[in-house]
C-alpha positions as CSV (number, residue, x, y, z in Angstrom):
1,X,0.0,0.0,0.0
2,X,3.1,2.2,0.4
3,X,4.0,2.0,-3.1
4,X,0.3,3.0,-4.0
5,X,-1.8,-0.2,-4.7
6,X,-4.8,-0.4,-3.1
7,X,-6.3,-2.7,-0.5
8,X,-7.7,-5.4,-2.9
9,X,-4.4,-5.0,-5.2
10,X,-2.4,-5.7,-1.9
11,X,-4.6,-8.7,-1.4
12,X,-4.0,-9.9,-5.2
13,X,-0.6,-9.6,-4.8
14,X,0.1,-11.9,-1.5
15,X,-2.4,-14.7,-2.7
16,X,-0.4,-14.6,-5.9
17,X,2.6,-15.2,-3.9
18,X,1.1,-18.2,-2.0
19,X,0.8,-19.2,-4.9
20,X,4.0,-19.2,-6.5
21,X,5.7,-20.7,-3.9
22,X,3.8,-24.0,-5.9
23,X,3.8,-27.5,-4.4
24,X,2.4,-28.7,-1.3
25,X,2.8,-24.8,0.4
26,X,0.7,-23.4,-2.3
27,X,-1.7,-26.1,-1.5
28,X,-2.0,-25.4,1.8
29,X,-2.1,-21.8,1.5
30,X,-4.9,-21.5,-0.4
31,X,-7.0,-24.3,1.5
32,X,-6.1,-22.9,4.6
33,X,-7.9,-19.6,3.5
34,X,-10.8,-21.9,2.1
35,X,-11.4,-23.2,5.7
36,X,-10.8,-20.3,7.5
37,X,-13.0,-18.5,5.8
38,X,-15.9,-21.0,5.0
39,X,-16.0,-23.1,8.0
40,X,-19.1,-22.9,10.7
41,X,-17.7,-21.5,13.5
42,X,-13.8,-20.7,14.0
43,X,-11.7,-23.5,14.1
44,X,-9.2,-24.1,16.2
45,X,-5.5,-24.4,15.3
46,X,-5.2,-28.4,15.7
47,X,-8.8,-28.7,14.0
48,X,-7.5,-27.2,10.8
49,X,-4.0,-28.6,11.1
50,X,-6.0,-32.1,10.7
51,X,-8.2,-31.0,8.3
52,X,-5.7,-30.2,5.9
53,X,-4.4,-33.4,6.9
54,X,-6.9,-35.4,5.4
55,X,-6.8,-37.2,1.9
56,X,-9.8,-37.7,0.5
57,X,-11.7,-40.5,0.2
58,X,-8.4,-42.8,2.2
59,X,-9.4,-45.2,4.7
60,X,-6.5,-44.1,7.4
61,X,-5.3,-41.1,8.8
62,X,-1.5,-40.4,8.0
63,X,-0.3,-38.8,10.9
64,X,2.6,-37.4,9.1
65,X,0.2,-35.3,6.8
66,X,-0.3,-33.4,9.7
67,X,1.8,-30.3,10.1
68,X,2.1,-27.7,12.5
69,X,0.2,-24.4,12.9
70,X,3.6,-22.5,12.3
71,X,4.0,-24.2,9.4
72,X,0.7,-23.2,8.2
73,X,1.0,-20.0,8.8
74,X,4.4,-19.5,7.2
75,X,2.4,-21.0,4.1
76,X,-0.4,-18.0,4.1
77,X,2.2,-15.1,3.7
78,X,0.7,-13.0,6.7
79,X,-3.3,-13.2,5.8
80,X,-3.7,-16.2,8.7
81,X,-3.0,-15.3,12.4
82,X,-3.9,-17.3,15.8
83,X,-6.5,-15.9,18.4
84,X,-4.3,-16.4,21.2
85,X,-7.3,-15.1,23.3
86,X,-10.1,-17.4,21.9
87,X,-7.4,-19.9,20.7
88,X,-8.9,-20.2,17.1
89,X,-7.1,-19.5,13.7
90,X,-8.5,-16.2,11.8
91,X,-8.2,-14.3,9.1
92,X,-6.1,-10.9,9.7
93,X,-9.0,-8.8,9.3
94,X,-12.3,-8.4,8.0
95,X,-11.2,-7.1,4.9
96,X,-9.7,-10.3,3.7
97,X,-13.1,-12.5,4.4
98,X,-14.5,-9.5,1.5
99,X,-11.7,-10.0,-0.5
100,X,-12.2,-13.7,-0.4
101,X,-16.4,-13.4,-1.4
102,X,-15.6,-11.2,-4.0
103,X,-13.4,-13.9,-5.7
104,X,-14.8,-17.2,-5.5
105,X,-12.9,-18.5,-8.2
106,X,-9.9,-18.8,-6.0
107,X,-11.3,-22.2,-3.9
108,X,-13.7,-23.5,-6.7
109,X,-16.7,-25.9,-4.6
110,X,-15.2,-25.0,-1.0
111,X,-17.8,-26.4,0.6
112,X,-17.7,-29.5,-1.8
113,X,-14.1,-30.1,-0.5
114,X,-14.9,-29.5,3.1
115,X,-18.2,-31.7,3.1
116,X,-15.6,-34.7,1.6
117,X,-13.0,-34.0,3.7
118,X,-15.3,-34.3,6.6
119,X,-17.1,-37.6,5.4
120,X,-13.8,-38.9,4.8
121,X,-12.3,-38.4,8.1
122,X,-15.4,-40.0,9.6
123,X,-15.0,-43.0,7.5
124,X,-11.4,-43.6,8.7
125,X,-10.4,-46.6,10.5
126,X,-9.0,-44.6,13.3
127,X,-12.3,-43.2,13.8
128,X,-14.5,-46.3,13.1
129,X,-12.4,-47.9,15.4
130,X,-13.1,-45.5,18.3
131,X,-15.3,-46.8,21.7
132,X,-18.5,-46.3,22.2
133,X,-17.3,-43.6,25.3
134,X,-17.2,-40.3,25.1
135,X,-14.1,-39.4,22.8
136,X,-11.2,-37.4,24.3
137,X,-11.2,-34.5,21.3
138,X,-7.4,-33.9,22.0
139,X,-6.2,-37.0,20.0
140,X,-9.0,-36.5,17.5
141,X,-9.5,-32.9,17.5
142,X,-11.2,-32.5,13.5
143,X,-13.8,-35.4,15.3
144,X,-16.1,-32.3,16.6
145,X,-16.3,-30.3,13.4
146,X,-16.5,-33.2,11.2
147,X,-19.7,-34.8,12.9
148,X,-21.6,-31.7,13.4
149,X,-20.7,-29.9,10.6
150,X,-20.3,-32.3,7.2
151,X,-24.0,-32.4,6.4
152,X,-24.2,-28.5,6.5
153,X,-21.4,-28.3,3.6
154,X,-23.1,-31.2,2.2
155,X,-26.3,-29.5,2.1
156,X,-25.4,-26.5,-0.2
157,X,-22.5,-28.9,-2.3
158,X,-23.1,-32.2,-2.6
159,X,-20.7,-34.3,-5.0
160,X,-21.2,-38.6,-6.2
161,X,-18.4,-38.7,-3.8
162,X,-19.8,-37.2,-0.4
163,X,-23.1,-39.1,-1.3
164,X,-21.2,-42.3,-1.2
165,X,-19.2,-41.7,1.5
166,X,-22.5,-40.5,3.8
167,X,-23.7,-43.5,2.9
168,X,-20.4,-45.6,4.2
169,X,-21.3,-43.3,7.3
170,X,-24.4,-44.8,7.3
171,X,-23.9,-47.9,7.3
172,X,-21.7,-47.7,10.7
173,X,-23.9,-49.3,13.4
174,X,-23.9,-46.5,16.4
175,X,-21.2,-44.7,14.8
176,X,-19.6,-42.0,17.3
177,X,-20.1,-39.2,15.1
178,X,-24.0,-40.0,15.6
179,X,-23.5,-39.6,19.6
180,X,-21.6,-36.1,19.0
181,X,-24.6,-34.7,16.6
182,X,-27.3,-35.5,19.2
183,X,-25.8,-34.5,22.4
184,X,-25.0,-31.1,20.5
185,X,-28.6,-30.4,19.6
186,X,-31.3,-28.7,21.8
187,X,-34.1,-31.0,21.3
188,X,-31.7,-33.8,22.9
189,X,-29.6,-32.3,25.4
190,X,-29.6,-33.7,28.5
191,X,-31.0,-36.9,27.6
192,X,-29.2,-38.7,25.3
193,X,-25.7,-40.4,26.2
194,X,-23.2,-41.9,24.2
195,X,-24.6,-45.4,24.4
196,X,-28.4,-44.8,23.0
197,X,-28.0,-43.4,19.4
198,X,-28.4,-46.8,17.8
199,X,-31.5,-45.8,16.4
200,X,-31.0,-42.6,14.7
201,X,-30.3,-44.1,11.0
202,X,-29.1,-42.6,7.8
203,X,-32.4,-41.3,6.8
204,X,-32.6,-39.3,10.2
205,X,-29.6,-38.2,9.8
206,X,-30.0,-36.5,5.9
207,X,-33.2,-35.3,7.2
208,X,-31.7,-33.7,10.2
209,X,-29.2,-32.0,7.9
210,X,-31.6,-31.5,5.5
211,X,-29.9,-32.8,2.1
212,X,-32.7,-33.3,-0.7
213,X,-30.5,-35.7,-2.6
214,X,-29.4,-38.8,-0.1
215,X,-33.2,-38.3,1.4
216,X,-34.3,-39.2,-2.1
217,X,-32.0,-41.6,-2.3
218,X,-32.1,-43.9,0.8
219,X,-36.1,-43.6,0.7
220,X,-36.3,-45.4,-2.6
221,X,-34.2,-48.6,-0.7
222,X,-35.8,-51.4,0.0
223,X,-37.2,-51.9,3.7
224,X,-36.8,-48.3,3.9
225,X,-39.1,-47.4,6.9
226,X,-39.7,-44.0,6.6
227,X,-41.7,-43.7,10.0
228,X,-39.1,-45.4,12.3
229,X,-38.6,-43.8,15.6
230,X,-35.2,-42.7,16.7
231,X,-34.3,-43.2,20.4
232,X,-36.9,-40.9,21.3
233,X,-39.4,-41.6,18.6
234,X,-38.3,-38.1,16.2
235,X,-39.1,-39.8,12.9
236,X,-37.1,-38.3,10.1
237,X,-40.1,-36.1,9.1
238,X,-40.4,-34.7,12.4
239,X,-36.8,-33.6,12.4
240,X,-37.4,-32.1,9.0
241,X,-40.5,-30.1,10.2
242,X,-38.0,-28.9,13.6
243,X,-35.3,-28.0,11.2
244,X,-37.6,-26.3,8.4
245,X,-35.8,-28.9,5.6
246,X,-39.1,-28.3,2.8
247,X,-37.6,-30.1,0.7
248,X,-36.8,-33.1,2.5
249,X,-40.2,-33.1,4.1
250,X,-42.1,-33.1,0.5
251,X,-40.2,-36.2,-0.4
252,X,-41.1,-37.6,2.5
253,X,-44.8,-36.9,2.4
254,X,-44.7,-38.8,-1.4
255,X,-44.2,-41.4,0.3
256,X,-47.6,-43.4,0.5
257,X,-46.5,-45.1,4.1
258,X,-45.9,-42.1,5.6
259,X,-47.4,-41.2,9.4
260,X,-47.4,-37.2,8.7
261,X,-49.0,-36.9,12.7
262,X,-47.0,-39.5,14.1
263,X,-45.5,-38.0,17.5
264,X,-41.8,-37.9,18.9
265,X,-40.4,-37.1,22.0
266,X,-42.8,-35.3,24.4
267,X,-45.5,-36.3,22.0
268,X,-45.1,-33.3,19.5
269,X,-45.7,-33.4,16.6
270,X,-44.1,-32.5,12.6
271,X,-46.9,-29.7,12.6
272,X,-45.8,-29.3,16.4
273,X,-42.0,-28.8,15.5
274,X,-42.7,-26.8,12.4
275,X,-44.9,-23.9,14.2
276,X,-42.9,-23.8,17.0
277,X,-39.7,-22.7,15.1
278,X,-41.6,-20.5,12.7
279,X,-41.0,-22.6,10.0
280,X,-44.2,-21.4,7.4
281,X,-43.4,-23.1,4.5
282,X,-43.3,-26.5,5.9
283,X,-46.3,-25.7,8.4
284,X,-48.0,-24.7,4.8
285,X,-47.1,-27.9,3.3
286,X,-48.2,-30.2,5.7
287,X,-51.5,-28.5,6.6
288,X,-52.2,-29.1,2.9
289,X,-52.3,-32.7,4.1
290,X,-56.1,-34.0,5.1
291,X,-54.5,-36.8,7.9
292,X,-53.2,-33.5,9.8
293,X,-54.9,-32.7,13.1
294,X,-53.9,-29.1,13.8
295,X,-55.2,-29.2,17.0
296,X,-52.9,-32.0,18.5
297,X,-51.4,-31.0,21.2
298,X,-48.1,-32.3,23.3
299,X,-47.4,-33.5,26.3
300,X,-48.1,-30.3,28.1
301,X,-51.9,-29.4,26.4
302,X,-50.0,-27.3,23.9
303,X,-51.4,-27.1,20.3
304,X,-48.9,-26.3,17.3
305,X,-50.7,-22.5,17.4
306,X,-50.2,-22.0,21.3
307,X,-47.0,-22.7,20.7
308,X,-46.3,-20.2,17.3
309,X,-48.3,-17.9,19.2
310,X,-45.8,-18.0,22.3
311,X,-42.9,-17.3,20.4
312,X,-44.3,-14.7,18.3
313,X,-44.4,-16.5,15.0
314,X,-47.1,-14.5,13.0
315,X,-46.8,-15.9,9.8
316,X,-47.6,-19.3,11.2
317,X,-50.4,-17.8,13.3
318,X,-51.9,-16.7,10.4
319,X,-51.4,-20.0,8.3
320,X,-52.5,-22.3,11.5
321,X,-55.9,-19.7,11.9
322,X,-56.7,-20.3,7.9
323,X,-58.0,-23.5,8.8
324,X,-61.5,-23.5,10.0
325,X,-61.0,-26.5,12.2
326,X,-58.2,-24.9,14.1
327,X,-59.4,-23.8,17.5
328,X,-58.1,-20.3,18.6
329,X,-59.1,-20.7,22.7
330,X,-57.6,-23.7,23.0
331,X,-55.8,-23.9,26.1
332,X,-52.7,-25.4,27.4
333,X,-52.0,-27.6,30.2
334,X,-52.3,-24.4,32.5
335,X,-55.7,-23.0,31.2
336,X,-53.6,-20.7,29.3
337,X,-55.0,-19.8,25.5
338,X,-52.6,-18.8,22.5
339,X,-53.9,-15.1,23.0
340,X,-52.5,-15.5,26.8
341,X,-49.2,-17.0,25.6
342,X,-49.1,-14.4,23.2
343,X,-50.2,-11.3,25.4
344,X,-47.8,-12.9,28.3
345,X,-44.5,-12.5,25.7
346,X,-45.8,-9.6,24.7
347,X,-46.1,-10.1,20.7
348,X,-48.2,-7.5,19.2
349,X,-48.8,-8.5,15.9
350,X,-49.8,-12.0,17.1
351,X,-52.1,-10.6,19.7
352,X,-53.5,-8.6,16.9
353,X,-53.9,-11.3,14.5
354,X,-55.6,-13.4,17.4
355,X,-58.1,-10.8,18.5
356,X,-59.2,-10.5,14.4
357,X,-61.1,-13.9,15.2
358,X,-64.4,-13.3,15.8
359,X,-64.5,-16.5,17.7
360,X,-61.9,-15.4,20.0
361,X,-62.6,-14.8,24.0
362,X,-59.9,-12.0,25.3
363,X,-61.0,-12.4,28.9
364,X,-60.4,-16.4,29.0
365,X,-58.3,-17.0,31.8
366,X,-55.8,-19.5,32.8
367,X,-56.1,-22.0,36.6
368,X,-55.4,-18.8,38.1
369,X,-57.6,-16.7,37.3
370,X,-54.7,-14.4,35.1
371,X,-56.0,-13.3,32.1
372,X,-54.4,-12.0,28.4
373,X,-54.5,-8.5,30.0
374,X,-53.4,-9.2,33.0
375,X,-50.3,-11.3,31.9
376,X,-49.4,-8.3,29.2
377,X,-49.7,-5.6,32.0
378,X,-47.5,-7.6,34.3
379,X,-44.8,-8.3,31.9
380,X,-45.1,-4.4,31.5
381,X,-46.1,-5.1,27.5
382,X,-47.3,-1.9,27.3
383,X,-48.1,-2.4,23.2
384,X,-50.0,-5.1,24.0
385,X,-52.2,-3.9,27.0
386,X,-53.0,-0.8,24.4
387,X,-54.0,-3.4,21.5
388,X,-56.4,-5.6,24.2
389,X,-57.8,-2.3,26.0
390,X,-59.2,-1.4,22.8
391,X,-61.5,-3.8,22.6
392,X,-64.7,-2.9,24.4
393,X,-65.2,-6.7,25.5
394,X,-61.9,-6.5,27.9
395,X,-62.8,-6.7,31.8
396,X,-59.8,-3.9,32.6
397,X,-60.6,-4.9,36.5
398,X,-60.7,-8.8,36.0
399,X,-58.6,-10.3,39.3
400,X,-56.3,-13.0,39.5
401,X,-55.6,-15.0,42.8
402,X,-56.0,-13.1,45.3
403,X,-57.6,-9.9,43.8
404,X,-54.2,-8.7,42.2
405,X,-55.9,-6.6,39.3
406,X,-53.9,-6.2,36.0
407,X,-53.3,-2.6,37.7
408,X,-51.9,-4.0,40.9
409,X,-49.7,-6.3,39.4
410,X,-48.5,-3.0,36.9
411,X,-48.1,-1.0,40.1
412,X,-46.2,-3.8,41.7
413,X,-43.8,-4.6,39.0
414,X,-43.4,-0.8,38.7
415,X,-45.0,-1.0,34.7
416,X,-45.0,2.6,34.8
417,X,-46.3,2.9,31.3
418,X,-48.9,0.2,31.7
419,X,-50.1,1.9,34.5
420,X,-50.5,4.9,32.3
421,X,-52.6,3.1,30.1
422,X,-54.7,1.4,32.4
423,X,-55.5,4.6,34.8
424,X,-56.9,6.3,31.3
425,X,-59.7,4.3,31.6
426,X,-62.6,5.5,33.7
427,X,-63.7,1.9,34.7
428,X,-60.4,1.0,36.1
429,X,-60.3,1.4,40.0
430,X,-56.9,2.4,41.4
431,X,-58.2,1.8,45.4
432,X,-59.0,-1.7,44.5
433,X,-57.3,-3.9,46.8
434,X,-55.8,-7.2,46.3
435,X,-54.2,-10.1,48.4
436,X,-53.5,-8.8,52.3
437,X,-55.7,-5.5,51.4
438,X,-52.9,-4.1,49.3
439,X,-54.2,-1.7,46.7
440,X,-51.8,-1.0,43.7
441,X,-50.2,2.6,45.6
442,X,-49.2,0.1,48.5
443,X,-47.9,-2.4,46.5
444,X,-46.0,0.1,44.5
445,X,-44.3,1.3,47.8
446,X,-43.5,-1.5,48.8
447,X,-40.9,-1.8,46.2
448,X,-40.1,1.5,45.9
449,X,-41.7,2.1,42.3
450,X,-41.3,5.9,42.5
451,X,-42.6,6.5,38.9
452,X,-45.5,4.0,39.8
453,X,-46.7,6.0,43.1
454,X,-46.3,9.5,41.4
455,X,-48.1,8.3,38.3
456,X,-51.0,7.0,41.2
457,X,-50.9,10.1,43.1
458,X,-52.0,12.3,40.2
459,X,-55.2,10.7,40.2
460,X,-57.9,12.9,42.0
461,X,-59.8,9.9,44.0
462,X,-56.8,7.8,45.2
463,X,-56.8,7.6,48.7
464,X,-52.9,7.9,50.3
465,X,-53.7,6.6,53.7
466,X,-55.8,3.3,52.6
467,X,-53.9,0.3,54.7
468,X,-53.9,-3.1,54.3
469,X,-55.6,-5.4,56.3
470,X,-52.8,-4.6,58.8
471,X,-53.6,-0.9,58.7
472,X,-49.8,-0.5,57.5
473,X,-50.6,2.8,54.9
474,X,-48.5,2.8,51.6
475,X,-46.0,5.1,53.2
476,X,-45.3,2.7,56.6
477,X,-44.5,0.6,53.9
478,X,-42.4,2.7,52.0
479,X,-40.8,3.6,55.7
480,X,-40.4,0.0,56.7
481,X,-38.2,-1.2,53.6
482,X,-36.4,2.3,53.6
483,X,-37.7,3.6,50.4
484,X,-36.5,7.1,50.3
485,X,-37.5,8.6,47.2
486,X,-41.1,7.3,47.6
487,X,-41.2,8.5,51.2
488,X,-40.4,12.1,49.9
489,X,-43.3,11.8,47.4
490,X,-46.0,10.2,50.1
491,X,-45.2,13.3,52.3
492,X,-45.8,15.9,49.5
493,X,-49.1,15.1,49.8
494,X,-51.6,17.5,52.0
495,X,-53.9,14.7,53.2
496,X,-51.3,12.0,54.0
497,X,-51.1,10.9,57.8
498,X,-47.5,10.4,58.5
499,X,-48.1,9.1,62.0
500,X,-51.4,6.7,61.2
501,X,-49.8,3.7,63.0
502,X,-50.8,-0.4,62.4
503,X,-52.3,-2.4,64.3
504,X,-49.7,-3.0,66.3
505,X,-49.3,0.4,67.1
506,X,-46.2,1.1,64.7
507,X,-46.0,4.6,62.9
508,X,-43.7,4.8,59.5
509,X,-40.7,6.5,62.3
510,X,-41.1,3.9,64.2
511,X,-40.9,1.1,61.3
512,X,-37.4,3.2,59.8
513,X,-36.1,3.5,62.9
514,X,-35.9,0.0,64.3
515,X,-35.0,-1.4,60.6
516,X,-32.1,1.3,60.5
517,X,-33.1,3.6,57.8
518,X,-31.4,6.6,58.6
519,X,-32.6,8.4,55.9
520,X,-35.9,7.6,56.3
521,X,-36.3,8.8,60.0
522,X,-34.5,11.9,59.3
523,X,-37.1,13.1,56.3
524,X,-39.7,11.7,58.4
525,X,-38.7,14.2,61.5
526,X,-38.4,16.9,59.2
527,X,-41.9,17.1,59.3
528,X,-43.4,19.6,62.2
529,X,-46.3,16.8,62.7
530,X,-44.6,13.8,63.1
531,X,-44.1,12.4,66.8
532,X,-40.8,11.0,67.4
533,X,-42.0,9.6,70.7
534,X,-45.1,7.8,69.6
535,X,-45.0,4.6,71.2
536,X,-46.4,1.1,69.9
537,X,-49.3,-0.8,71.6
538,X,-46.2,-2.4,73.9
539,X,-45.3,1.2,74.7
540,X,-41.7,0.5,73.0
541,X,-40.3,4.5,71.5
542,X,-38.9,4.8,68.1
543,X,-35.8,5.6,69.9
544,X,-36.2,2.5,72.3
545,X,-36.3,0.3,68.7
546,X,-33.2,2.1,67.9
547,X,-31.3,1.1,70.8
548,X,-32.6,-2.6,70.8
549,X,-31.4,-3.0,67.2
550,X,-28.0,-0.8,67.6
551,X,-28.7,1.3,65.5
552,X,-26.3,4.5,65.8
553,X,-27.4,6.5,63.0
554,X,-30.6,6.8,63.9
555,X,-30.2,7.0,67.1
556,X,-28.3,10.2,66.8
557,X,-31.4,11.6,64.9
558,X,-33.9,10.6,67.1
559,X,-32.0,11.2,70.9
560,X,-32.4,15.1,70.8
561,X,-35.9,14.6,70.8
562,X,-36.5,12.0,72.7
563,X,-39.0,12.6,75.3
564,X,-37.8,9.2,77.5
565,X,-34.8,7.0,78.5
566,X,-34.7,4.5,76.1
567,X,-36.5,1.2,77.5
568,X,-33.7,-1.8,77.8
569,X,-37.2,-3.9,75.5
């Protein structure tokens, strides 16, 4: 660049002199920048030191094919470094993984070669010959990639080569590249050990990867069985459907023996798998099917819409609610309805499409008694309470357990902008009180929701001083947990009482002080009406509390005016 040549010419000119150091360096040069910069994930300096190792299509590893990372990097003239931090090999900087897409013609099929080289180091003896265990990656390092990786390469390149060497793979019994795949995937985790993947064949495995051609292939076989179970009953079109393969699953549906509802693990189905990872083409293509039941739900009451509508998938909402036999209230396990799962994740355009239904019941609630609203306000979904409060069928006061109203639980969360929304209605009752006699300003103060109690205090007929069934007031709460801020904003108020005491007898002072709130007691005697002497039903001071607790800061506020020795109580 010194001389003049610009960024890409620079690049032109070192990949030209990889390659003119010719032989085996040039070789590995260039396929070193072909991994690097194609690969999944970053690989690690051993992984591509083996990979580059690997002859294609030979039954054994040579270890002396192997070279070190220094040597590698020697052969890439400066473009290759190694992460020390991350311990991966990289490219130098971003500009050279542009370079590289802007001139495809330097690898040829690069994800051709990887997918054999992959499939080939699988097939090896050394690896065959490997225990059924789990496999110490530091004398097999490329074993990872290779086993979770090959069928994505093979996927978008797929040569007469890889197809016969996946099919070598295939015909491994329990091979250990099998175990790797499936403890590596969600829908396994945690249940699947390296002795229990005998079942997951060939077919499940293209399937799983998605590659159109071996699918096609191994289904025309003979004793193909194109509904076995693996070892938790996925059938290869259910792994399809959870992976969003289309092709792959219209193939499979050709097939005149094919069980397009048959369940897997936690009895979910390919409709199940398909709408729960958003996946509308393949939910299109197998509603088309008239064996479908779209409202079969899993093990936990949850239809294939419940669960699109819980994770906000609104294209497959939409396709699901096309049907006229799908049921939109529906619940789950729970009591919960799609519009609840939806309004509870807070996925506007779902909870829109849902409340389009005519059919639909907004104020359906679950074994609690929570309903869409109140779920969105407590969540603080603040788009949906809006969308569901615009509908003149909501119940804004409907209570859960315990008479929490969706406004309580706003106010408790401290939802300040639900709590907005909700007070705009002229139905909605901000004195209501829920479980203990807490109404939402109490509730609010109890956590020390400052936003929350100021947004409550504006209102003209909320009353300051209501208690619970205790007759603690929202600012003896505030006092007791030492909630400044909302303390201050209580006391702004002309009609509060700060000395309405509990049942007990204990005022807000007398609550700070014995918890130790220093700087609660001293705004609290700041006021010319508070008595710092006001004793509790036992006749035990503010000041006494104090002493019985040690507590020295506020003692020093509250001794001046104490009226009596302290009690030893």
């Amino acid at each position: 660049m010194t001389d003049g040549l610009g960024l890409g010419d620079v690049y032109d000119a070192t990949v030209g002199r990889i390659k003119g150091q010719g032989g085996e360096k040039a070789r590995l040069g260039i396929a070193a920048l072909m991994w690097i910069s194609h690969s999944e994930r970053p690989l690690k300096p051993d992984e591509l030191c083996h990979a580059l190792g690997v002859r294609i299509g030979s039954a054994d590893l040579d270890g002396d094919n192997v070279l070190s990372i220094g040597t590698l990097l020697a052969c890439c003239h400066g473009l290759v470094a190694v992460d020390k931090e991350a311990s991966t090999v990289r490219l130098i900087h971003f500009t050279v993984q542009e370079y590289i897409r802007a001139h495809p013609e330097l690898f040829g099929s690069a994800h051709l070669t990887i997918a054999e080289t992959c499939l080939s180091y699988l097939n090896s003896q050394q690896v065959r010959a490997l225990p059924a265990g789990p496999p110490d990656f530091k004398n097999i390092p490329f074993l990872e990639y290779s086993s979770l990786y090959w069928g994505v390469h093979a996927k978008r390149e797929l040569s007469d080569c890889a197809k016969l060497l996946a099919l070598r793979l295939f015909d491994c019994t329990n091979h250990i590249s099998t175990k790797i795949l499936l403890k590596e995937q969600e829908m396994y985790r945690y249940r699947v050990d390296y002795y229990d993947s005998y079942l997951f064949s060939g077919l499940h495995c293209a399937s799983f990867f998605g590659i159109v051609e071996i699918v096609a292939g191994l289904v025309q076989m003979e004793g193909c069985d194109v509904n076995r179970g693996d070892c938790f009953g996925n059938a290869p079109l259910l792994l399809a459907a959870q992976y969003g393969h289309k092709g792959v699953v219209e193939i499979l549906l050709g097939r005149d023996d094919i069980s397009p509802d048959k369940p897997g693990m936690f009895d979910r189905t390919p409709l199940f798998c398909a709408a729960m990872n958003g996946h509308s083409g393949v939910v299109k293509i197998l509603l088309g099917r008239d064996d479908i039941d779209p409202n079969k739900s899993d093990i936990d009451g949850e239809t294939p819409l419940w669960r699109a509508a819980a994770d906000g998938h609104s294209g497959v909402v939409k396709i699901l609610l096309g049907r006229d036999d799908v049921d939109p209230n529906k619940p789950g396990i729970g009591g919960q309805t799609p519009l609840w799962s939806a309004a509870e994740n807070g996925h506007e355009g779902v909870v829109k499409i849902l409340l389009g239904r005519d059919d639909i019941d907004p104020n359906k609630s679950d074994i609690h008694g929570e309903t869409p609203l109140w779920r969105a306000a407590t969540g603080g979904h603040s788009g949906v309470v809006k969308i569901l409060l615009g509908r003149d069928d909501v119940d804004p006061n409907k209570p859960g357990i315990g008479g929490r109203t969706p406004l309580w639980r706003a106010a408790e969360f401290g939802r300040s902008g639900v709590v907005k929304i909700l007070l705009t209605r002229d139905d909605v009752d901000p004195n209501k009180r829920g479980i203990g006699g807490q109404t939402p300003l109490w509730r609010a103060a109890w956590n020390g929701h400052e936003g929350v109690v100021k947004i409550l205090l504006e209102r003209d007929d909320i009353d300051p001083n209501k208690s619970d069934i205790d007759g603690g007031t929202p600012l003896w709460r505030a006092a007791t947990n030492g909630h400044s801020g909302v303390v201050k904003i209580l006391l702004g108020r002309d009609d509060i009482d700060p000395n309405k005491s509990d049942i007990h007898g204990e005022t807000p002072l007398w609550r700070a002080a014995e918890a130790g709130h220093s700087g609660v007691v001293k705004i609290l005697l700041a006021r010319d009406d508070v008595d710092p002497g006001k004793p509790d039903n036992l006749g035990r001071t503010p000041l006494s509390r104090a002493w019985a607790r040690g507590r020295a800061g506020v003692i020093a506020l509250l001794q001046p005016q104490a009226f009596a020795t302290p009690s030893t109580s």
